[in-house]
Backbone as JSON Lines, residues from 0, in Angstrom:
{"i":0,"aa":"X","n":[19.69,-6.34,27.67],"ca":[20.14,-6.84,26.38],"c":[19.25,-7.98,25.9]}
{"i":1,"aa":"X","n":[18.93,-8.88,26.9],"ca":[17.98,-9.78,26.54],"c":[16.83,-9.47,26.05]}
{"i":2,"aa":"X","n":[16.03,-8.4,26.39],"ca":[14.57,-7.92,25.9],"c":[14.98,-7.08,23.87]}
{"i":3,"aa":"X","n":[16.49,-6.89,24.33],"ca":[17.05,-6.51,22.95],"c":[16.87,-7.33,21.76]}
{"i":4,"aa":"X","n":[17.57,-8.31,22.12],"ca":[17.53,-9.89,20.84],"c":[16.16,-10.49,21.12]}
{"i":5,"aa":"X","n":[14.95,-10.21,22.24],"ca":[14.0,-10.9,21.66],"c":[13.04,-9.84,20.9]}
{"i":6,"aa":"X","n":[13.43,-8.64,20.65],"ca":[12.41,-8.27,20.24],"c":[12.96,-7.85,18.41]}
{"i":7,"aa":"X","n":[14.49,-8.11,18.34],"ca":[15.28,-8.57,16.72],"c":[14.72,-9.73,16.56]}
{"i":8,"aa":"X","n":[14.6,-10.67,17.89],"ca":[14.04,-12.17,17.25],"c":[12.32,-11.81,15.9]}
{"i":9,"aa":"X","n":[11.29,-11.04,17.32],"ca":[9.96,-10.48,17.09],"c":[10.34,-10.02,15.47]}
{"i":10,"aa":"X","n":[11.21,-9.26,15.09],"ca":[11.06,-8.27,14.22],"c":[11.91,-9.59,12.88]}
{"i":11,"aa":"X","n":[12.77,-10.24,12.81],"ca":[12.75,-11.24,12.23],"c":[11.63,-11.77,11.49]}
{"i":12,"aa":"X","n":[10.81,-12.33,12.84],"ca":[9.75,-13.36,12.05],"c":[8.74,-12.43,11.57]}
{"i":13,"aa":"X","n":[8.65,-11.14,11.88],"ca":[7.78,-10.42,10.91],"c":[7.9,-10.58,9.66]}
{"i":14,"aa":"X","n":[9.35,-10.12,9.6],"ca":[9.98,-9.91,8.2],"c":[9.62,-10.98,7.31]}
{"i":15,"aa":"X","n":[9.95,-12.93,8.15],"ca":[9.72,-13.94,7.52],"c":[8.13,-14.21,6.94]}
{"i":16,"aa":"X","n":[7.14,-13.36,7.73],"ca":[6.1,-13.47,7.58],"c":[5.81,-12.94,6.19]}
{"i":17,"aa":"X","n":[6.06,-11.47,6.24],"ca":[6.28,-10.62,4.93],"c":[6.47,-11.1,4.13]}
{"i":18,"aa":"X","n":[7.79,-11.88,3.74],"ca":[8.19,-12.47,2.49],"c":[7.48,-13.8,2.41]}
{"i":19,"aa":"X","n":[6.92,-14.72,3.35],"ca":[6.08,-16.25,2.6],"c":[5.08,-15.14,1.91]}
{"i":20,"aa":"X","n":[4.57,-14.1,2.63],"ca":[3.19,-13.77,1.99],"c":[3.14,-12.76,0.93]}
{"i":21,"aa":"X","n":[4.21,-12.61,0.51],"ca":[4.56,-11.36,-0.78],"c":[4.01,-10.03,-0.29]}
{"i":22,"aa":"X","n":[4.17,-9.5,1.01],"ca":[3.62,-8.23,1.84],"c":[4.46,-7.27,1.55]}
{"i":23,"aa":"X","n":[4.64,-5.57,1.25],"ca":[5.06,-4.76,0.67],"c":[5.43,-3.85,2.06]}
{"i":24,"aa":"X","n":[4.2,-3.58,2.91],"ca":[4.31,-2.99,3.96],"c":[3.79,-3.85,4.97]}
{"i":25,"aa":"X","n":[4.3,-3.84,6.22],"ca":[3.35,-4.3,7.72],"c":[3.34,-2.85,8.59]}
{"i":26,"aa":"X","n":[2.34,-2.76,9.16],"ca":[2.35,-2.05,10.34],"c":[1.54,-2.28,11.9]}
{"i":27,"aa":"X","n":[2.49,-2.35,13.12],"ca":[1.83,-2.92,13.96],"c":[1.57,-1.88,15.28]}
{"i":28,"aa":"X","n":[0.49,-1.98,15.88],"ca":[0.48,-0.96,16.66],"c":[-0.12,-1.28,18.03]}
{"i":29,"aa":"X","n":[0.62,-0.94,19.41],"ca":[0.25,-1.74,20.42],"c":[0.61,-0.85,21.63]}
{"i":30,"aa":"X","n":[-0.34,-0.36,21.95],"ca":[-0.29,0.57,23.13],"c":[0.56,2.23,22.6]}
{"i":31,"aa":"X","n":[1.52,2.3,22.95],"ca":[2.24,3.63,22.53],"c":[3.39,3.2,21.81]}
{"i":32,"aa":"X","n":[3.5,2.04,21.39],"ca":[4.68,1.05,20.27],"c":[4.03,1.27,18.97]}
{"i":33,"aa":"X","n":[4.88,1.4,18.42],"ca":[4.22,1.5,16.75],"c":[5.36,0.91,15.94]}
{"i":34,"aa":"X","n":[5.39,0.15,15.38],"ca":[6.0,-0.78,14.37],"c":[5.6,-0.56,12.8]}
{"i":35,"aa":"X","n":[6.78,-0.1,11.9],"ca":[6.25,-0.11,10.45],"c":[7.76,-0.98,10.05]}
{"i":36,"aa":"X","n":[7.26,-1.81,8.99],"ca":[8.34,-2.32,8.2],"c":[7.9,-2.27,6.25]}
{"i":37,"aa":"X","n":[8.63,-1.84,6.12],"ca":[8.44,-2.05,4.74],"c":[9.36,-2.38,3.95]}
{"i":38,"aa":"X","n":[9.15,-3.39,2.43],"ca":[10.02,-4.47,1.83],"c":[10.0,-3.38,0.27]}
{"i":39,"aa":"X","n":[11.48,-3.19,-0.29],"ca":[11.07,-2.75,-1.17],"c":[10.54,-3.47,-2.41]}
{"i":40,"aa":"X","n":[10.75,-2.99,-3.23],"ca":[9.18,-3.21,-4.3],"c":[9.97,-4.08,-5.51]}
{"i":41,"aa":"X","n":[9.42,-5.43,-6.06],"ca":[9.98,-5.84,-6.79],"c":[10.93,-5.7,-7.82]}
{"i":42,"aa":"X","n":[10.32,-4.6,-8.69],"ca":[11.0,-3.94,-9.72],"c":[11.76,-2.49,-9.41]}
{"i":43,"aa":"X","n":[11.55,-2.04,-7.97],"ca":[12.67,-1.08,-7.67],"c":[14.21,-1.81,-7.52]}
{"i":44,"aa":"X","n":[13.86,-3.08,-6.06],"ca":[15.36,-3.32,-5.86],"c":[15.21,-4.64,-5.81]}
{"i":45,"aa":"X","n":[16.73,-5.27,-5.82],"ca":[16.63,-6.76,-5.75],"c":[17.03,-6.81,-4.32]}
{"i":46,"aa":"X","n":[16.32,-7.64,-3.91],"ca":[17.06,-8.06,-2.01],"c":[15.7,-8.11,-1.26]}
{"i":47,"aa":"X","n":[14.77,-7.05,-1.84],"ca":[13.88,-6.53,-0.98],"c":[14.58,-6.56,0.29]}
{"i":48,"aa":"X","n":[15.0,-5.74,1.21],"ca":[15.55,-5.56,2.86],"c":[14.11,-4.19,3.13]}
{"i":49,"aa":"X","n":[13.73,-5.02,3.89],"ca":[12.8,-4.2,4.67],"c":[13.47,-3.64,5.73]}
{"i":50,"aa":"X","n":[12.5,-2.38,6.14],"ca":[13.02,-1.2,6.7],"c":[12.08,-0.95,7.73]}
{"i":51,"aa":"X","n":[12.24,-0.55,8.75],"ca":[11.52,-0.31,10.42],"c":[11.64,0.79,10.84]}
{"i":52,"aa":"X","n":[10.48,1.55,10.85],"ca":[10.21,2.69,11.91],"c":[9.81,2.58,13.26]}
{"i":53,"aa":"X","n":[10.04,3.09,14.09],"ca":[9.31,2.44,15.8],"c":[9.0,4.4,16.04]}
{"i":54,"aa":"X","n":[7.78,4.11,16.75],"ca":[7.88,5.56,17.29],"c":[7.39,5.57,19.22]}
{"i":55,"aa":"X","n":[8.45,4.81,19.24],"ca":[8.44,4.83,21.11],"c":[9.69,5.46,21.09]}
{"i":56,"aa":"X","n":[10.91,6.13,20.76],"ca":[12.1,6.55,20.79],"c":[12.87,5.72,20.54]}
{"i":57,"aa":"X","n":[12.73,4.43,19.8],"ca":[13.67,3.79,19.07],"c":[14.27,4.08,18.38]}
{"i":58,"aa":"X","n":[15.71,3.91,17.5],"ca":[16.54,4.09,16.87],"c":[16.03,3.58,15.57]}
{"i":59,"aa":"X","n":[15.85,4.04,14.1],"ca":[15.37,3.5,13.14],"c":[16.47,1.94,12.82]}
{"i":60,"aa":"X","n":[15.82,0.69,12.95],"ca":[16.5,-0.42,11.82],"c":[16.62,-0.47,10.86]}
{"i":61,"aa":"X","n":[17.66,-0.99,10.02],"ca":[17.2,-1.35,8.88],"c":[18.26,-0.89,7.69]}
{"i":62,"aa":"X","n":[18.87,-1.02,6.9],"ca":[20.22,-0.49,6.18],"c":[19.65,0.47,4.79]}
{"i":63,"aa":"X","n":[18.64,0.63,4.95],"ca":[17.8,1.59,3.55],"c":[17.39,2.66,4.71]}
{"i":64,"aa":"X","n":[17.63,2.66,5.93],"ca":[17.03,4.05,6.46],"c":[15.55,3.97,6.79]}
{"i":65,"aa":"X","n":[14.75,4.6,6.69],"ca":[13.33,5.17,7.27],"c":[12.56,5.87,5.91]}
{"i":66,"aa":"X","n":[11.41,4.88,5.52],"ca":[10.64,5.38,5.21],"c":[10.82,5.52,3.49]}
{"i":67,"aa":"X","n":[10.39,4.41,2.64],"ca":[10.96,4.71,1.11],"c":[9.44,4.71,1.09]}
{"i":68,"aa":"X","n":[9.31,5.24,-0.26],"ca":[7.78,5.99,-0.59],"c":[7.44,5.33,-1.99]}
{"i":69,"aa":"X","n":[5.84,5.16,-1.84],"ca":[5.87,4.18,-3.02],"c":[6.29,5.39,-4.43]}
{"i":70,"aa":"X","n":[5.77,4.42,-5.68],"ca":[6.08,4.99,-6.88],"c":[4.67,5.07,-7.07]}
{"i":71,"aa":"X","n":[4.25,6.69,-7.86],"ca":[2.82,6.58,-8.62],"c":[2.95,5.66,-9.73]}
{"i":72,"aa":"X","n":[1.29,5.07,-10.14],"ca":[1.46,4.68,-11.21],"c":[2.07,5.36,-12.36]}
{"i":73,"aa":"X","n":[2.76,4.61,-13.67],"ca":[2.86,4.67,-15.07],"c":[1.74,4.89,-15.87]}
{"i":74,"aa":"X","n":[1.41,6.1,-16.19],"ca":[0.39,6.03,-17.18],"c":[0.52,4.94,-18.31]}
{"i":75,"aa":"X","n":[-0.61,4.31,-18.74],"ca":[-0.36,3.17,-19.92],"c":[-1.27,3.23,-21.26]}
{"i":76,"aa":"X","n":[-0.68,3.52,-22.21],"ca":[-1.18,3.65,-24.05],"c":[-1.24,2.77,-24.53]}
{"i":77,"aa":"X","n":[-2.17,2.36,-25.19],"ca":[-2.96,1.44,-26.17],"c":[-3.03,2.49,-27.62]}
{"i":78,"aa":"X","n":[-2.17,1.61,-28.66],"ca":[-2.79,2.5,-30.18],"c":[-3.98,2.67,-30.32]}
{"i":79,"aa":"X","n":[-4.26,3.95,-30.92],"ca":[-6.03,4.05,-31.08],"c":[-6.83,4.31,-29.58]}
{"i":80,"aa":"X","n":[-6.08,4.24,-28.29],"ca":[-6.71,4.43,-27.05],"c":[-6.3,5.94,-26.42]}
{"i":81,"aa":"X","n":[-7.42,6.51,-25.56],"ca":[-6.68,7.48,-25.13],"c":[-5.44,7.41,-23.73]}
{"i":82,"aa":"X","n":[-4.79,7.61,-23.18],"ca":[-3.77,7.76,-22.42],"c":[-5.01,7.6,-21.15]}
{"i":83,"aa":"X","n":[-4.45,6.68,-20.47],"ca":[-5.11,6.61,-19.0],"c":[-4.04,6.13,-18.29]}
{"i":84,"aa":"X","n":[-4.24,6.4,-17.12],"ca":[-2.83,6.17,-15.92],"c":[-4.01,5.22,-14.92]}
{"i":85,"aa":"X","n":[-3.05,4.42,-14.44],"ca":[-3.83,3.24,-13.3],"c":[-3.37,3.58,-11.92]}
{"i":86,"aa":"X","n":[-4.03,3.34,-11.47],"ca":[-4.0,3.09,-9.62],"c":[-3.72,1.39,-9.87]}
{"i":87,"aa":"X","n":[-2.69,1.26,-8.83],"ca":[-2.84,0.13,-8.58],"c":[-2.5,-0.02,-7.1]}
{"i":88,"aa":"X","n":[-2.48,-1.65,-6.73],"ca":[-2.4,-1.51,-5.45],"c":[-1.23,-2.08,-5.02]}
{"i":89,"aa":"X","n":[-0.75,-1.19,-3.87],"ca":[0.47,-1.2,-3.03],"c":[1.05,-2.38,-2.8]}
{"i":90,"aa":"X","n":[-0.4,-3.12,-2.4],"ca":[0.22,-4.63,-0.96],"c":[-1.18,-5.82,-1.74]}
{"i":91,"aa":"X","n":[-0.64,-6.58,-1.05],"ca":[-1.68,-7.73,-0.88],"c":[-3.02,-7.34,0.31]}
{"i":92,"aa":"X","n":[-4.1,-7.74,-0.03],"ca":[-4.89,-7.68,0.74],"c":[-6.59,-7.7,0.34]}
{"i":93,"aa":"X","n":[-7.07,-6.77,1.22],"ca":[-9.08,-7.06,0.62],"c":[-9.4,-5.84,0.39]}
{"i":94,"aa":"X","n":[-9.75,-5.38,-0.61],"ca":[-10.31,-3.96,-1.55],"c":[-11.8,-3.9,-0.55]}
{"i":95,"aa":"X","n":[-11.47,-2.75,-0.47],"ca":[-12.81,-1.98,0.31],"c":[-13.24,-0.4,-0.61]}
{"i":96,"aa":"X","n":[-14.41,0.0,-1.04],"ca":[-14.45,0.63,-1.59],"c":[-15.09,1.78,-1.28]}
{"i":97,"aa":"X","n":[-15.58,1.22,0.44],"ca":[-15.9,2.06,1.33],"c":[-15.6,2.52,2.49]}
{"i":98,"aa":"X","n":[-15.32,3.21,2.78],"ca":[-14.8,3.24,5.0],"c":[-15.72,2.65,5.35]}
{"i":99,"aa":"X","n":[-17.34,2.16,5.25],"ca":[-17.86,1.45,6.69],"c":[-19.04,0.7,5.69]}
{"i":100,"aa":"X","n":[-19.55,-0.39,5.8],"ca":[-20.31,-1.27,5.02],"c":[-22.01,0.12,4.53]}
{"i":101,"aa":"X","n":[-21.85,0.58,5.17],"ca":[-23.28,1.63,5.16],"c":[-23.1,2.99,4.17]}
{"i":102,"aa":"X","n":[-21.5,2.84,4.34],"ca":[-21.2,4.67,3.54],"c":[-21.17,4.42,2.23]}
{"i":103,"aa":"X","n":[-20.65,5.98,1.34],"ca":[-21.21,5.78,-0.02],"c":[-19.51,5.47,-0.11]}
{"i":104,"aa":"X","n":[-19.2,5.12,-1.54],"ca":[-17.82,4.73,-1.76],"c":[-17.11,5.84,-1.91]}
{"i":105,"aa":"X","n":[-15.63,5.65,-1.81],"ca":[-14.96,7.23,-1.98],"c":[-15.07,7.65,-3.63]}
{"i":106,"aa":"X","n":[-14.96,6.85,-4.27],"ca":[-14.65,7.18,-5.64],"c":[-15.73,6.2,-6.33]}
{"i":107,"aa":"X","n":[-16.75,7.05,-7.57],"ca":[-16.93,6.77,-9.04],"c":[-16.38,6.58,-9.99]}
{"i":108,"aa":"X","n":[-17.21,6.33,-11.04],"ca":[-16.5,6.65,-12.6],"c":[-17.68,8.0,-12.74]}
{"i":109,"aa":"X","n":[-16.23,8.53,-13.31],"ca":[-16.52,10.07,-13.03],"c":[-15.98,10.91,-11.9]}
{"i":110,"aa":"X","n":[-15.63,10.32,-10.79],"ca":[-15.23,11.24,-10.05],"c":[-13.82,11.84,-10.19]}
{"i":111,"aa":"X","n":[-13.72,13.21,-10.08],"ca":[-12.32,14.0,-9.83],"c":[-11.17,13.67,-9.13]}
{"i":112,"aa":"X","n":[-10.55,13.53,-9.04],"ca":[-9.31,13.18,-8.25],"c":[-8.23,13.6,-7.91]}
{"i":113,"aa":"X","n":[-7.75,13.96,-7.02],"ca":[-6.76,14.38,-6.67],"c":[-5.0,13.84,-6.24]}
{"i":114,"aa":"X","n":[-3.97,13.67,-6.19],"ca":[-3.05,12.96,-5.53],"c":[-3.16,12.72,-4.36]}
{"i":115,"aa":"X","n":[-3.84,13.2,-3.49],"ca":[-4.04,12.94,-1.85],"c":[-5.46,12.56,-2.04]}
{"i":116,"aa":"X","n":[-6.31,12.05,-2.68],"ca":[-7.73,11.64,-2.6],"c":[-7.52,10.43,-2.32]}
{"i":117,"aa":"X","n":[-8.29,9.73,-1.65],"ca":[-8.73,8.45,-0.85],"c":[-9.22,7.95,-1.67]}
{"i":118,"aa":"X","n":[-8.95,6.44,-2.5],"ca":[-9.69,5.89,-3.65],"c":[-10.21,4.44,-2.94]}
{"i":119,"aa":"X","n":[-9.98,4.5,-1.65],"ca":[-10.01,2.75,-1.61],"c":[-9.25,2.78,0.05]}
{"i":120,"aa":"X","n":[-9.92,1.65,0.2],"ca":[-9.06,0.98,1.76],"c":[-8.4,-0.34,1.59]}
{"i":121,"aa":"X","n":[-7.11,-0.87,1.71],"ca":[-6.62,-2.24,1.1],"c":[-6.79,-2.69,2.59]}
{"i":122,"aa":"X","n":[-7.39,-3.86,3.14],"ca":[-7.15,-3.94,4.9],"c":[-5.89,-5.55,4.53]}
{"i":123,"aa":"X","n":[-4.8,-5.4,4.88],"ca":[-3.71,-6.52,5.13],"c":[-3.49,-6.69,6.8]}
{"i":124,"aa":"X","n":[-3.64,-7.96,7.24],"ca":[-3.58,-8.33,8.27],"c":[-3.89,-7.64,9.46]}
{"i":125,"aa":"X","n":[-5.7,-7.57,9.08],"ca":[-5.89,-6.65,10.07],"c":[-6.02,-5.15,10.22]}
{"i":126,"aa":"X","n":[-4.92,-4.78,9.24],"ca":[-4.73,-3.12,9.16],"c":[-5.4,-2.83,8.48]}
{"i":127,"aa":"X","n":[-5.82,-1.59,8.19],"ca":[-6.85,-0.78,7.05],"c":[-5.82,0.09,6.31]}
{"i":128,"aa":"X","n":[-5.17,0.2,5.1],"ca":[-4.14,1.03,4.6],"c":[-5.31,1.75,3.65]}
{"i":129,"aa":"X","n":[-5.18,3.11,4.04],"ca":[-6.05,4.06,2.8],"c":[-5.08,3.91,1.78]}
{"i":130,"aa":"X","n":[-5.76,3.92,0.36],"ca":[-4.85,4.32,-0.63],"c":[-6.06,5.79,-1.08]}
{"i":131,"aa":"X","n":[-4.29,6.22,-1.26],"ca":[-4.53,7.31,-2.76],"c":[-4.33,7.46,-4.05]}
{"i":132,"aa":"X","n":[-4.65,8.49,-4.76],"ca":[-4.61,8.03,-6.25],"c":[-3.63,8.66,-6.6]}
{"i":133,"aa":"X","n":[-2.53,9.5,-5.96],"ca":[-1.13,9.74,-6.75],"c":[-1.14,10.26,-7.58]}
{"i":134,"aa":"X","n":[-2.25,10.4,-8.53],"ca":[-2.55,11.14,-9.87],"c":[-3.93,12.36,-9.76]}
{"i":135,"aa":"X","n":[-3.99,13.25,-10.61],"ca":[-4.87,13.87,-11.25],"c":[-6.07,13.71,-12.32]}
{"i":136,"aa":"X","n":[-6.83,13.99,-12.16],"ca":[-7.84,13.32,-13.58],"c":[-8.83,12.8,-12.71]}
{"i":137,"aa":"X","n":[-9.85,11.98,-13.75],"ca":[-11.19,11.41,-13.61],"c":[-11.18,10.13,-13.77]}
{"i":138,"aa":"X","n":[-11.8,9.33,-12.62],"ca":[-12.03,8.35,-12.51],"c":[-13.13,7.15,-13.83]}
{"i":139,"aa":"X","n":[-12.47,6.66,-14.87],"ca":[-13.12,6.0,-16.11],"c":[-13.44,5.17,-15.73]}
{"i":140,"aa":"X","n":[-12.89,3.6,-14.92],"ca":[-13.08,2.62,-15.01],"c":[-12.53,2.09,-13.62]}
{"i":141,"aa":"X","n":[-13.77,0.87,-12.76],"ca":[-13.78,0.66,-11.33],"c":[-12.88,-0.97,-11.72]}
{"i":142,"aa":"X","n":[-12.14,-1.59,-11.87],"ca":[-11.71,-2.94,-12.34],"c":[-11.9,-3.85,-11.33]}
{"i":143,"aa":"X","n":[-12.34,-3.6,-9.46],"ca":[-12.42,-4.58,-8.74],"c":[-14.18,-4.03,-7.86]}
{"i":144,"aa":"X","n":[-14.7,-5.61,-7.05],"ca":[-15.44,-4.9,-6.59],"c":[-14.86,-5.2,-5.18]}
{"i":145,"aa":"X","n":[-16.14,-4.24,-4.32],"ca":[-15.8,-4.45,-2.72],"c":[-15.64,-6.04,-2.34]}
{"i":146,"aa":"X","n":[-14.61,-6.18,-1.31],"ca":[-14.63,-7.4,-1.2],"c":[-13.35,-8.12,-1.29]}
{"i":147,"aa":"X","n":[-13.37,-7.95,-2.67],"ca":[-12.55,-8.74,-3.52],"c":[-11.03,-8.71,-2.89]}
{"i":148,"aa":"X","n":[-10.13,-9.62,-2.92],"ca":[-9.01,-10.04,-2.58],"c":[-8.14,-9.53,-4.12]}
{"i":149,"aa":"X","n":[-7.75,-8.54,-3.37],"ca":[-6.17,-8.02,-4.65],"c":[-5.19,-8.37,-4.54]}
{"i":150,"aa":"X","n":[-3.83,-8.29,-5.31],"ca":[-2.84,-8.69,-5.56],"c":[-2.1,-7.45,-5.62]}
{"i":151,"aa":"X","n":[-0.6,-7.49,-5.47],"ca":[0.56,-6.02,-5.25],"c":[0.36,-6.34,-7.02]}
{"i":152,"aa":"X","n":[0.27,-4.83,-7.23],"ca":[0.61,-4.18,-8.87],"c":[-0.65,-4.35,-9.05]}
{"i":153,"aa":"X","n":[-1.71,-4.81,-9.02],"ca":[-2.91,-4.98,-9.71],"c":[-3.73,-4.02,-9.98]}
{"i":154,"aa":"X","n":[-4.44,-3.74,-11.29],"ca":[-5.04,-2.39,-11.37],"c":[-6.75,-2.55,-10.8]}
{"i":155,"aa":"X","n":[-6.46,-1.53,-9.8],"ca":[-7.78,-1.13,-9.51],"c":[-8.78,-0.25,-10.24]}
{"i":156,"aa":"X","n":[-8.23,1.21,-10.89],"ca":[-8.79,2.43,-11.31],"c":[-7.68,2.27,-12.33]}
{"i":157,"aa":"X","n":[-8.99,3.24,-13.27],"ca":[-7.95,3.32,-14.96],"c":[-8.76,5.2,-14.39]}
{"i":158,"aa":"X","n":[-7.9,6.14,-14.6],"ca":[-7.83,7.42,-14.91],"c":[-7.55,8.09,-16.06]}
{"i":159,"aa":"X","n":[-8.47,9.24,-16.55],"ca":[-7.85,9.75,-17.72],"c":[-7.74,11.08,-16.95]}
{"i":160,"aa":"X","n":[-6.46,11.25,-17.14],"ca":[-5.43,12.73,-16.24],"c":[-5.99,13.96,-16.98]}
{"i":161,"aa":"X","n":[-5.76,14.85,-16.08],"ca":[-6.52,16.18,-16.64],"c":[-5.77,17.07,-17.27]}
């Protein structure tokens, strides 16, 4: 029981960690332990109560269940503009626009896209989270470069959908 409450203690100060740092998802991974928590999303719910997956045969935590899935972007109209839909990003963290400092980037302006296409790597504490683009269409406009430190909601890619 004791290894019980210290590892609710462990999963606590994650959580506390999460919220000083406005974090959307954590995921931790340590030998054959795997830890996911995720906070829901500002404008879905109020409370944010993050939610825990373990995949050592743990019992899921958490009173939202296992596993809420983000929202694609909102396509967004400007009068006189054509209809483009944004990528934005999930979590807090550092925009990578490549898997490895040497490779070419996943995505142009111009490139095709798919809902399961790889547009970007966000790395938060350590982790590397691929994002995808959720949407269809062609890549118009790059809004961050490699490097750069993003913000949750912030637009990365402007798309015009096909």
């Amino acid at each position: 029981m004791a290894d019980k409450d210290a590892d609710l203690k462990k999963i606590k100060k994650l959580i506390d960690i999460m919220k000083e740092n406005d974090l959307v998802e954590l995921e931790i991974k340590h030998d054959d332990d795997k830890i996911f928590l995720k906070r829901a999303q500002p404008q879905q719910a109020a409370g944010g109560v993050p939610v825990m997956r373990t995949e050592s045969g743990a019992a899921p935590v958490g009173p939202e269940g296992v596993g809420a899935v983000s929202q694609p972007s909102a396509p967004e109209s400007l009068p006189g503009e054509e209809e483009l839909t944004e990528i934005k990003s999930p979590i807090v963290g550092t925009f990578y626009a490549t898997p490895s400092p040497d490779s070419e980037p996943y995505v142009d302006i111009d490139s095709v896209v798919g809902p399961q296409t790889v547009v970007c790597i966000i790395e938060a504490m350590k982790v590397m989270n691929e994002i995808k683009a959720e949407t269809t269409g062609t890549i118009v406009e790059i809004l961050v470069t490699n490097g750069q430190a993003v913000e949750y909601g912030q637009v990365l890619y402007k798309v015009r959908p096909d």
